[in-house]
C-alpha positions in Angstrom: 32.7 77.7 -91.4 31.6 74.9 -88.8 32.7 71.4 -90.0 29.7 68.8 -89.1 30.5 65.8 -87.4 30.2 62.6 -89.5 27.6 60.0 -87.6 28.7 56.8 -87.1 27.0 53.6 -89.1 25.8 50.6 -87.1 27.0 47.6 -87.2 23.9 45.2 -88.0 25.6 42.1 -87.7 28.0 43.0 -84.4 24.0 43.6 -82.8 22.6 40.6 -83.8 25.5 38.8 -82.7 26.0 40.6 -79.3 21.6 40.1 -79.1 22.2 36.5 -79.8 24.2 36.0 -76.6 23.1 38.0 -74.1 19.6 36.1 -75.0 21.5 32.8 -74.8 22.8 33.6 -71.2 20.1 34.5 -70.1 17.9 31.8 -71.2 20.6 29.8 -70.0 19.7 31.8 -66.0 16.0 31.0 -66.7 16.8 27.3 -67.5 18.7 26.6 -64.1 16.3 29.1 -62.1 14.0 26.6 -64.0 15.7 23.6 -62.8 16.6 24.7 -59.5 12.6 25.5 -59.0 12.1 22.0 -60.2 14.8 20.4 -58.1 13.0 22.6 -55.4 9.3 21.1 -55.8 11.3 17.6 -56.5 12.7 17.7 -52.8 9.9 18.9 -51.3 7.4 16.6 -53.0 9.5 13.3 -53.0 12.8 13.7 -50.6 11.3 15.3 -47.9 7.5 14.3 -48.8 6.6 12.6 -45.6 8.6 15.1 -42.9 6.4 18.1 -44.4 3.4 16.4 -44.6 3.6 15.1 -40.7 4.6 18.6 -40.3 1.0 19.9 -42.3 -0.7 16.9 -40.0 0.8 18.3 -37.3 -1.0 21.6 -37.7 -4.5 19.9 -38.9 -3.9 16.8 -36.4 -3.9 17.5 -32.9 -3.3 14.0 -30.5 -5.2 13.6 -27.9 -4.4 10.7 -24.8 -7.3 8.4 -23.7 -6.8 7.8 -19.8 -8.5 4.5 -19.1 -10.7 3.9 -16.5 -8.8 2.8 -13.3 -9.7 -1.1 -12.2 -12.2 -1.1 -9.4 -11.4 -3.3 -5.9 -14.5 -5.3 -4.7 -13.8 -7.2 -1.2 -14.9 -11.0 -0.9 -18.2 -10.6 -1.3 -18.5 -8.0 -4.1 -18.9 -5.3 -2.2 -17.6 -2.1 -4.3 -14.5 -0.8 -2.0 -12.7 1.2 -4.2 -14.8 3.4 -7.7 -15.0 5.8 -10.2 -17.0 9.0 -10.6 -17.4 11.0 -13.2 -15.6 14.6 -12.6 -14.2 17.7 -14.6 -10.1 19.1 -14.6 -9.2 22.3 -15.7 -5.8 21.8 -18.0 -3.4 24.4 -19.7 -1.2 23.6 -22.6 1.3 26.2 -22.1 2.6 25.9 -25.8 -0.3 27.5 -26.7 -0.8 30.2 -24.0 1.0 33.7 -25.0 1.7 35.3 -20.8 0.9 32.0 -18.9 1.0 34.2 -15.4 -1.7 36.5 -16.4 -3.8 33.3 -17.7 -3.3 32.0 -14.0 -4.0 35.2 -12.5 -7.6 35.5 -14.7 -8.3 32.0 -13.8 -7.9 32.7 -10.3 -11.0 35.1 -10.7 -12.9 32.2 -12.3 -12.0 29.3 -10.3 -10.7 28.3 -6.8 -7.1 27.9 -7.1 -4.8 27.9 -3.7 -1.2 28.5 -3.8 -0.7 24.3 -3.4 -2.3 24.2 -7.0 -0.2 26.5 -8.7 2.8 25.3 -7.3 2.0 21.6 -8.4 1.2 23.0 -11.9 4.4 24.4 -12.2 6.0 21.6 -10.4 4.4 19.2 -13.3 5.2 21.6 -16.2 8.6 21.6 -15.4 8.9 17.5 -16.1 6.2 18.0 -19.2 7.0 18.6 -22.6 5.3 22.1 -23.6 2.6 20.7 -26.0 1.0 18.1 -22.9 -1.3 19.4 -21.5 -0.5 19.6 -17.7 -3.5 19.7 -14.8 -4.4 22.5 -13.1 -7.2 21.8 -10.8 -9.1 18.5 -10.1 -12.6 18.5 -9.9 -14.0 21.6 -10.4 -17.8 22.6 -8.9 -20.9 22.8 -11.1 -20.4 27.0 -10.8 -16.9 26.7 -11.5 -17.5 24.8 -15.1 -20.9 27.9 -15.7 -17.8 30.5 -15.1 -14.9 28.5 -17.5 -17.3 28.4 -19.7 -19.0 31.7 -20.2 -15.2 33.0 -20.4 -13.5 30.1 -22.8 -12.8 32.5 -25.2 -10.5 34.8 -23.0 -8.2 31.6 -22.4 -6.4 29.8 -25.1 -4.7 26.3 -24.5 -7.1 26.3 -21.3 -9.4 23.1 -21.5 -11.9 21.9 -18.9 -11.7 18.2 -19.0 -14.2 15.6 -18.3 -12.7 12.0 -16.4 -13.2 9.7 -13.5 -11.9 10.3 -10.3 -11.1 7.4 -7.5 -13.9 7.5 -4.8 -13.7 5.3 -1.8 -17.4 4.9 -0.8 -15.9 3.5 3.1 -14.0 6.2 3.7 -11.6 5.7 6.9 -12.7 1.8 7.1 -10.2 0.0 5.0 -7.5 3.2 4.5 -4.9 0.8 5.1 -5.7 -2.1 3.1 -6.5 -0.2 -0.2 -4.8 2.9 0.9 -5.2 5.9 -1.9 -4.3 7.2 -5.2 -2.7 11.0 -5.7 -1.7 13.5 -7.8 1.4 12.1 -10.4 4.1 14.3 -9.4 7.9 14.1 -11.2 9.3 11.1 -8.9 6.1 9.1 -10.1 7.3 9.8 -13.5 10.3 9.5 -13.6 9.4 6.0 -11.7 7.1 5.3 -14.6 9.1 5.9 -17.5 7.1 5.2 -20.5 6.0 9.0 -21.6 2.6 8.5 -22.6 2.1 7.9 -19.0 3.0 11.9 -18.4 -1.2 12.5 -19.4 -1.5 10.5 -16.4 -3.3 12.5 -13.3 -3.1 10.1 -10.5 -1.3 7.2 -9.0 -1.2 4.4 -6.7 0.3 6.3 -3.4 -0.4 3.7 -0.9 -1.8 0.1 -0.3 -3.3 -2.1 -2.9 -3.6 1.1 -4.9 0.3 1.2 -5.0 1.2 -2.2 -4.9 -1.0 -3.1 -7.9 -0.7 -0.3 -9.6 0.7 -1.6 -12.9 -2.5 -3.7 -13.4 -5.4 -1.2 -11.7 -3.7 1.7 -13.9 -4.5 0.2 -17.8 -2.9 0.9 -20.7 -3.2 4.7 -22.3 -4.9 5.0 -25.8 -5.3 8.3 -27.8 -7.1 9.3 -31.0 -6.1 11.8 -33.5 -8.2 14.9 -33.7 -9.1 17.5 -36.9 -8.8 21.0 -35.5 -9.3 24.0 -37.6 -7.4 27.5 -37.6 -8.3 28.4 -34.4 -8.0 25.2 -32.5 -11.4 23.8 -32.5 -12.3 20.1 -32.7 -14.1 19.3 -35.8 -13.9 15.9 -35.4 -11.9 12.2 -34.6 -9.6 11.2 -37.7 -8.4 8.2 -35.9 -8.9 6.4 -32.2 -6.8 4.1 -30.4 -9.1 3.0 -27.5 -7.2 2.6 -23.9 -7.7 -0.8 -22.3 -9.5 -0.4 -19.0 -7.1 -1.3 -15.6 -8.2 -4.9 -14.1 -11.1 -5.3 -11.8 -9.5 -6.5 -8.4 -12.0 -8.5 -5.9 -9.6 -9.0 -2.6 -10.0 -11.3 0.7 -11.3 -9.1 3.0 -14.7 -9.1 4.4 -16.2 -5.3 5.0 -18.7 -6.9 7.5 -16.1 -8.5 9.0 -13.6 -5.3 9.1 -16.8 -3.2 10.6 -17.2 -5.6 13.1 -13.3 -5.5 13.9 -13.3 -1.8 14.6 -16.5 -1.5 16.5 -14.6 -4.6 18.7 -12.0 -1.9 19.7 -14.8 0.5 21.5 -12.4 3.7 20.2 -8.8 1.7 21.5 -6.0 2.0 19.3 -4.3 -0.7 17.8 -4.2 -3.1 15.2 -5.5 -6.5 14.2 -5.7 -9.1 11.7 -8.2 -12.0 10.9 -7.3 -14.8 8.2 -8.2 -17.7 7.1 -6.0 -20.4 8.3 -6.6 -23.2 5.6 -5.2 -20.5 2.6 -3.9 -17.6 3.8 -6.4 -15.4 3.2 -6.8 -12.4 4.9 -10.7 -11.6 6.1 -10.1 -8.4 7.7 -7.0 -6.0 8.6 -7.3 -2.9 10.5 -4.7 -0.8 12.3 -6.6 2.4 14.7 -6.9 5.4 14.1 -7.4 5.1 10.9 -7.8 8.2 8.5 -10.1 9.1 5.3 -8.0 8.3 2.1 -10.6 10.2 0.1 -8.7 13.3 2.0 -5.9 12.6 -0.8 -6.8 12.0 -4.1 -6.7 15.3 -5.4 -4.2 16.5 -2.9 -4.2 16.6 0.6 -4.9 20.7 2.4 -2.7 21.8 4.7 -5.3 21.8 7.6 -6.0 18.1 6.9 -2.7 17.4 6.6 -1.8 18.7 9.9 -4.9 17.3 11.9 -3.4 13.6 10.6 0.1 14.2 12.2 -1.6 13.5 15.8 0.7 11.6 18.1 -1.8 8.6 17.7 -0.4 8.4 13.9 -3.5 7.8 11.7 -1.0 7.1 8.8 0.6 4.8 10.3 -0.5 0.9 9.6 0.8 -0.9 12.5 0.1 -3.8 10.5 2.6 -3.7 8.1 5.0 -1.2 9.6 5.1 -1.7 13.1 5.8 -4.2 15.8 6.3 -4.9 19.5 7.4 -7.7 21.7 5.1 -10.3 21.9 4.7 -11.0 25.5 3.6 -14.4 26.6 1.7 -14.6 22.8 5.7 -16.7 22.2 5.1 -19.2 24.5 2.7 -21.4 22.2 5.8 -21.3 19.8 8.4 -21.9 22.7 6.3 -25.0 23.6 6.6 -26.2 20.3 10.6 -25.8 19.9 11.4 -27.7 23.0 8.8 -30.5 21.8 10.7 -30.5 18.0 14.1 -30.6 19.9 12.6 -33.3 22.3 13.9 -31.7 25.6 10.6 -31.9 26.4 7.2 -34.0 26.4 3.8 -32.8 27.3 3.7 -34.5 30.8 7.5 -33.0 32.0 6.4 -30.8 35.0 8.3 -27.6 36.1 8.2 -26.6 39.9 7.8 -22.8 39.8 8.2 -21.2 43.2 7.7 -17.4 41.7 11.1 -16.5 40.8 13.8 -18.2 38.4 17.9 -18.0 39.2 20.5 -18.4 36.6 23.2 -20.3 38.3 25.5 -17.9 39.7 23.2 -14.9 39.3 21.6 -13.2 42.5 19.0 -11.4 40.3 15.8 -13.4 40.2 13.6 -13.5 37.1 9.5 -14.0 38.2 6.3 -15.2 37.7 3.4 -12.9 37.6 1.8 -14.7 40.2 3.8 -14.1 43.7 4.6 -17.6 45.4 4.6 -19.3 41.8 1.9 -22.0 40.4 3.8 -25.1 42.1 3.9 -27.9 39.4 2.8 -27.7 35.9 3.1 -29.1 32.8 3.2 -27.9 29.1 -1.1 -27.1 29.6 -0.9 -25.9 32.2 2.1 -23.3 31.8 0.3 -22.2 28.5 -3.0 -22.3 30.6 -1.4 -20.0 33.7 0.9 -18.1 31.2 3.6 -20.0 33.6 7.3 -18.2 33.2 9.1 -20.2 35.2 8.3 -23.0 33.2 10.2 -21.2 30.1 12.6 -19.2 31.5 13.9 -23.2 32.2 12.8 -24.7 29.2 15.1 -21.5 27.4 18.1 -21.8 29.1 18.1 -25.4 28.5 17.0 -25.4 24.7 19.6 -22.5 24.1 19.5 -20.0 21.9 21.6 -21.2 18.7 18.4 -24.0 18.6 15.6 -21.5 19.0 17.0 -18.9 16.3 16.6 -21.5 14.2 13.2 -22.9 14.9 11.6 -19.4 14.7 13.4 -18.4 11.5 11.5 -21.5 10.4 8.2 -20.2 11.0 9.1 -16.6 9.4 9.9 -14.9 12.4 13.1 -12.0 12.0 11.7 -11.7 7.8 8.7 -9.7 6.2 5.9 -12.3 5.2 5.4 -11.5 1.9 2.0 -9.3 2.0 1.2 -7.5 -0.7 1.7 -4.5 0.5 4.5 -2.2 0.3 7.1 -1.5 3.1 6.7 -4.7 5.3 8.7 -4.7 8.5 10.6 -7.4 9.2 11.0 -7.0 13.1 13.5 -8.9 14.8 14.5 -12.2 15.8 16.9 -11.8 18.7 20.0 -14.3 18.4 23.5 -14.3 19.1 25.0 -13.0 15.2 21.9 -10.3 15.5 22.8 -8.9 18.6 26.6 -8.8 17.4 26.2 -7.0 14.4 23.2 -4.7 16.5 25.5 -4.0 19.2 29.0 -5.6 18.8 28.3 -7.2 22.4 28.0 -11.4 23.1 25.1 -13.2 23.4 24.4 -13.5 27.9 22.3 -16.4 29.3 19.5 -13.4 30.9 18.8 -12.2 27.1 17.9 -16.0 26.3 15.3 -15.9 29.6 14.2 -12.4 28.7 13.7 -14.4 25.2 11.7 -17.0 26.5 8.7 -14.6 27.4 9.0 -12.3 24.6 10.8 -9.5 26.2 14.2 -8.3 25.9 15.0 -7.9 21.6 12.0 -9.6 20.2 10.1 -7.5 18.0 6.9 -9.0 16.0 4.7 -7.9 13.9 0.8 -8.8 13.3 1.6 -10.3 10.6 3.9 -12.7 11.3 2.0 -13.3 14.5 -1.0 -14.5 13.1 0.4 -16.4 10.0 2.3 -18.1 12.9 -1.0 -18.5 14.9 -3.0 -20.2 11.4 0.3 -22.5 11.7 -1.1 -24.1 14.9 -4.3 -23.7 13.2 -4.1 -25.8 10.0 -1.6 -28.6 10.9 2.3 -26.8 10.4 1.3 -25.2 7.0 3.1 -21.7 6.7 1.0 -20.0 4.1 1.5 -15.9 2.9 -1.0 -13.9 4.0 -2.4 -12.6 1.3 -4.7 -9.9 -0.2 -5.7 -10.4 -3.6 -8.4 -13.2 -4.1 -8.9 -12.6 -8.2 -9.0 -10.2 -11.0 -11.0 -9.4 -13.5 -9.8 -7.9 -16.6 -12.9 -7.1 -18.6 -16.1 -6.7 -17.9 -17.8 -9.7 -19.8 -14.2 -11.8 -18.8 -14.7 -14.7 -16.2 -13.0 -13.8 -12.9 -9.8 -15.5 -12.5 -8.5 -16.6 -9.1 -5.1 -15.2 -8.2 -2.6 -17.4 -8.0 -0.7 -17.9 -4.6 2.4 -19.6 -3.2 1.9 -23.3 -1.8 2.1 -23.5 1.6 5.4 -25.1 3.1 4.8 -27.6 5.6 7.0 -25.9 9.2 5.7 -28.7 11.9 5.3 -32.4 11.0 4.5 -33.9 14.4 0.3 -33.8 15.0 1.3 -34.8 18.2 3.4 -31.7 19.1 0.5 -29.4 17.8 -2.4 -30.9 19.3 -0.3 -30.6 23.0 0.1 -26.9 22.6 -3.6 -26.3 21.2 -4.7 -28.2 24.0 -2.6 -25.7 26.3 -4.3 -23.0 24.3 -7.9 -24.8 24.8 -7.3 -24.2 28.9 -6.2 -20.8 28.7 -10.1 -19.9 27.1 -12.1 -22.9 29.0 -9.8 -24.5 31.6 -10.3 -23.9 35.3 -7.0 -22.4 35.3 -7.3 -20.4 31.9 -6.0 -16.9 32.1 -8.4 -15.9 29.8 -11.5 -17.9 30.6 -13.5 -14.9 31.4 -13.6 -14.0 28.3 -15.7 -17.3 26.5 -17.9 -17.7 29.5 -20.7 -19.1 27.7 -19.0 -19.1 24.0 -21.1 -20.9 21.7 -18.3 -22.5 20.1 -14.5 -23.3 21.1 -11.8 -20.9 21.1 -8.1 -21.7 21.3 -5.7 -18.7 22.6 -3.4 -16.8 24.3 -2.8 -13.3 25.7 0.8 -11.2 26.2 1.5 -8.1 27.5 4.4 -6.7 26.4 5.9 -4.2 28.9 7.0 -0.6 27.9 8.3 0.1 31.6 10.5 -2.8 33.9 9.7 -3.1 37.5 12.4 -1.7 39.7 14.2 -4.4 42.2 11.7 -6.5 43.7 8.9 -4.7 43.7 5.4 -5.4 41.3 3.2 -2.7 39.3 -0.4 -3.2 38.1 -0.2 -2.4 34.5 -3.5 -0.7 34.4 -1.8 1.4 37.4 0.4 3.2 34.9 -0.2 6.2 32.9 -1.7 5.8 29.9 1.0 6.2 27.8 3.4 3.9 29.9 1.1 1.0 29.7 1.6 -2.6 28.4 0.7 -3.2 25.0 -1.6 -6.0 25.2 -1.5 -8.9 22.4 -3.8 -12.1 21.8 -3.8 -14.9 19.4 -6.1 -17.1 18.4 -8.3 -19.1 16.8 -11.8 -21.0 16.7 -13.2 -23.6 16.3 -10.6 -25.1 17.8 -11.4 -28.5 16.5 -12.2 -26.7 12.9 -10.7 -23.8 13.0 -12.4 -21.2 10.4 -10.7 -18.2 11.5 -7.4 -17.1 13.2 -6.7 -14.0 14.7 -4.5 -11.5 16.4 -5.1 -8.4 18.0 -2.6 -5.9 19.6 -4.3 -2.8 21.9 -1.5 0.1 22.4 -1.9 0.8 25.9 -4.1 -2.2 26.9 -2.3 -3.2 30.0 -3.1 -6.9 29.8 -3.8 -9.1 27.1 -6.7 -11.2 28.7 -8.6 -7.8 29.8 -7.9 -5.8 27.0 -7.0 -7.9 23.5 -8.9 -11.0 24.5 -12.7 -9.6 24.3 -11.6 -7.7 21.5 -10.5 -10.8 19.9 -14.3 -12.4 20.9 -15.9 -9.9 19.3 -14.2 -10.4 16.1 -14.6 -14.4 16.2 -18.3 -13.8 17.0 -19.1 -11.6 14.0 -17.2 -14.0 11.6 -18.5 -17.4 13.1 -22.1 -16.7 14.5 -25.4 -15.7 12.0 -25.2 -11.9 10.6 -27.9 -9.9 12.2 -26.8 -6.4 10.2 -25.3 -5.6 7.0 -22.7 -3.1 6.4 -23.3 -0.1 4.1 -21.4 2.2 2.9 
């Protein structure tokens, strides 16, 4: 018989007790999965409250820079040299582009890009932080914009934005006074500094545009816009307005600086007009000259190569180049022996046609074979008489003529504001030591008497020199700026400027050499009298011709004889009225052979056009 197994009772109470704490751990889980939770929603919403709502504004909030507008440049008159017109960009930001080569490859079928764009993109993305957007293109054509936007939708993070763009309504006429903005590339950046500048397109490159830069470029703004899932705009949560760049109304004349190139007939060369009471510089050109509208949204290759002619378009031989001065020193050599008083205005020099150092069998000459017999200090300036300095030179020495021209800014950059100013070179004995680790001999102080030998001047310092005869021994910086303007309902306040340092106190000393300078344009004897044959007014002045080839042993050349490119350069300086003098000027013709047949009616034409009635206007 099969026993059956007894079934075991339950034990109530070890249940409810066992029950009792299983449900007491785990209410005890839910109460700290409870409290963690809350600690959760407590760091969240109070510890780290404001990073994740930036970080939710951040996806509703999209910044957005405001480019000012760019300052405009007016000349003298208010004639508009420098503007801006409205234009469109094409932009990418590449956070937000998935394959950024294929959106460049299907923009390519929409727009005009060339290699040099793509290249400059990627050259700019490189320095730009991914969410900027970075330019593309500049300007895009009315079809162009009907394409982008028919296709927006295929391109994310592709925008096509409207600004101003730089226009210089004068084109090649005053390149090398305002010179040109450009594309910002990394070295302008990394110049600039301050990153909001990256949503900057285009820079100063050259000219006033560079050298004012800080005050033509403005200050950035942006506003905060609402975008929704897709990007959109819906609308401007907040605006910081940019502060327009400052209005810039210069010196220069641009009837005046037409009339200054149509003087040169197609001649290269350079030449500078100022006012010789204030520095102020009426007109400036340096030939050929070159269109700076060519680079403001990046120069082409083709253009680029056409401006690297041997005539150097780029070059401004105002600011960046120089030559001897030729006989155009004598005026200033006059005036150091009359300081040092080794001379007077009456002391006569007998000049045979050649000069001989004491000791020396080579003889040093006078352009006119036989020599000018007697002269004094008008009459050398009047003849362009060498003998008469090559003397006056040896005997003034040059430890007391370094000087005296370092006084009146020859050897030193002016102080133009413009970039890169040359500073030339004042021949002396330390200069030629450290040049050439050679002593100072007694032909380089004749070869210094006439301008030849070291001497290197520029325009510049030429005719600030030449408004030094002009005004009474004032040295004043030329200058470019006249005022600025930085609003459009501000007044126009004058630029402040330097005071001029007084270089010559003697009337008497200036009023000998202008005389001199008088009889080289009206004398009998005036090398350059030709020239203001029936001049309505009086002109004070004097030609050079720097030689670019030396005569070999005794024998003479007619400059004009040469090949063109071995040629004289020919200078002249000057000024008019001469009793009131209104205008000073200076004009250097590459090639010119002679100063009185080549820079002296170029130099007439200029006075004329800024001293007689204005028959025509200049347009743009």
């Amino acid at each position: 018989m099969r026993s059956i197994p007894r079934r075991k009772l339950k034990n109530l109470h070890a249940e409810a007790a066992q029950f009792d704490r299983r449900a007491i751990v785990g209410f005890i889980a839910i109460a700290l999965a409870m409290l963690g939770l809350a600690g959760g929603y407590f760091r969240l919403q109070v510890l780290q409250h404001e990073e994740y709502q930036l970080r939710s504004e951040a996806n509703r909030i999209k910044p957005r820079p405001i480019v000012p507008a760019r300052g405009l440049i007016y000349d003298r008159n208010g004639r508009l040299l420098a503007d801006n017109v409205p234009a469109y960009r094409l932009e990418i930001v590449a956070e937000q582009v998935q394959d950024l080569d294929a959106t460049l490859e299907g923009l390519a079928e929409l727009v005009d890009l060339d290699p040099e764009d793509i290249e400059r993109f990627r050259e700019t993305r490189r320095v730009t932080r991914s969410f900027r957007p970075v330019p593309l293109k500049l300007r895009l054509s009315e079809g162009e914009l009907a394409r982008l936007a028919v296709n927006r939708h295929r391109f994310p993070g592709v925008e096509v934005v409207p600004y101003l763009t730089r226009r210089y309504p004068y084109g090649d006429l005053f390149a090398h006074v305002i010179g040109y903005v450009g594309r910002v590339d990394a070295d302008d950046l990394a110049a600039m500094g301050d990153s909001r500048n990256t949503a900057l397109t285009h820079i100063g490159k050259a000219g006033i545009e560079r050298y004012y830069e800080d005050r033509l470029r403005g200050e950035i703004g942006y506003e905060e816009v609402e975008t929704n899932v897709e990007g959109r705009a819906l609308g401007v949560v907040r605006r910081q307005p940019a502060t327009p760049g400052t209005d810039l109304r210069l010196t220069v004349d641009a009837r005046l600086q037409q009339a200054m190139v149509d003087a040169f007939e197609g001649q290269h060369g350079a030449a500078i007009a100022v006012d010789p009471a204030t520095g102020e510089i009426l007109g400036m050109v340096s030939l050929p000259s070159y269109d700076p509208n060519l680079f403001i949204n990046g120069i082409s290759h083709p253009d680029w190569q056409a401006l690297q002619a041997p005539a150097r378009p780029l070059f401004n031989r105002n600011v960046l180049g120089g030559a001897p001065p030729g006989s155009t020193i004598k005026p200033f050599m006059a005036l150091a022996a009359l300081e040092a008083g080794i001379r007077t205005p009456q002391y006569q020099t007998l000049s045979t046609g050649e000069f001989f150092l004491p000791g020396q069998e080579r003889g040093y000459r006078d352009w006119r074979p036989g020599g000018h017999g007697r002269v004094n200090l008008r009459e050398s300036l009047a003849q362009s008489v060498n003998t008469y300095y090559f003397e006056l030179a040896v005997e003034l020495g040059v430890d007391r003529i370094d000087p005296f021209f370092e006084r009146l800014g020859f050897g030193r950059p002016t102080g133009i504001d413009l970039a890169g100013e040359a500073s030339g070179v004042r021949p002396s004995r330390r200069w030629k030591r450290m040049q050439f680790n050679q002593n100072w001999f007694p032909g380089d102080t004749v070869n210094a008497a006439i301008g030849q030998g070291f001497w290197v001047t520029t325009p510049l310092q030429m005719v600030q020199a030449t408004a030094m005869l002009a005004n009474g021994g004032m040295l004043y910086r030329p200058h470019l700026l006249q005022a600025s303007q930085a609003g459009f309902n501000e007044p126009l306040k004058p630029e402040p400027q330097l005071p001029g340092r007084q270089v010559i106190d003697n009337a008497e000393h200036l009023a000998a050499v202008n005389e001199g300078l008088v009889a080289v344009m009206h004398g009998p004897t005036g090398s350059a009298r030709r020239v203001a044959v029936d001049s309505p007014y009086q002109m004070a002045g004097k030609t050079g011709t720097a030689q670019r080839v030396s005569r070999r042993g005794t024998e003479r050349m007619n400059p004009n004889d040469l090949p063109y490119h071995l040629r004289h350069q020919a200078w002249f300086i000057g000024f008019a009225p001469a009793q009131d003098p209104g205008i000073a000027v200076v004009v250097l013709v590459e090639h010119g052979g002679s100063g009185s047949g080549a820079a002296a009616p170029v130099a007439k034409r200029i006075m004329d056009a800024w001293l007689l009635p204005v028959v025509d206007e200049v347009a743009p």
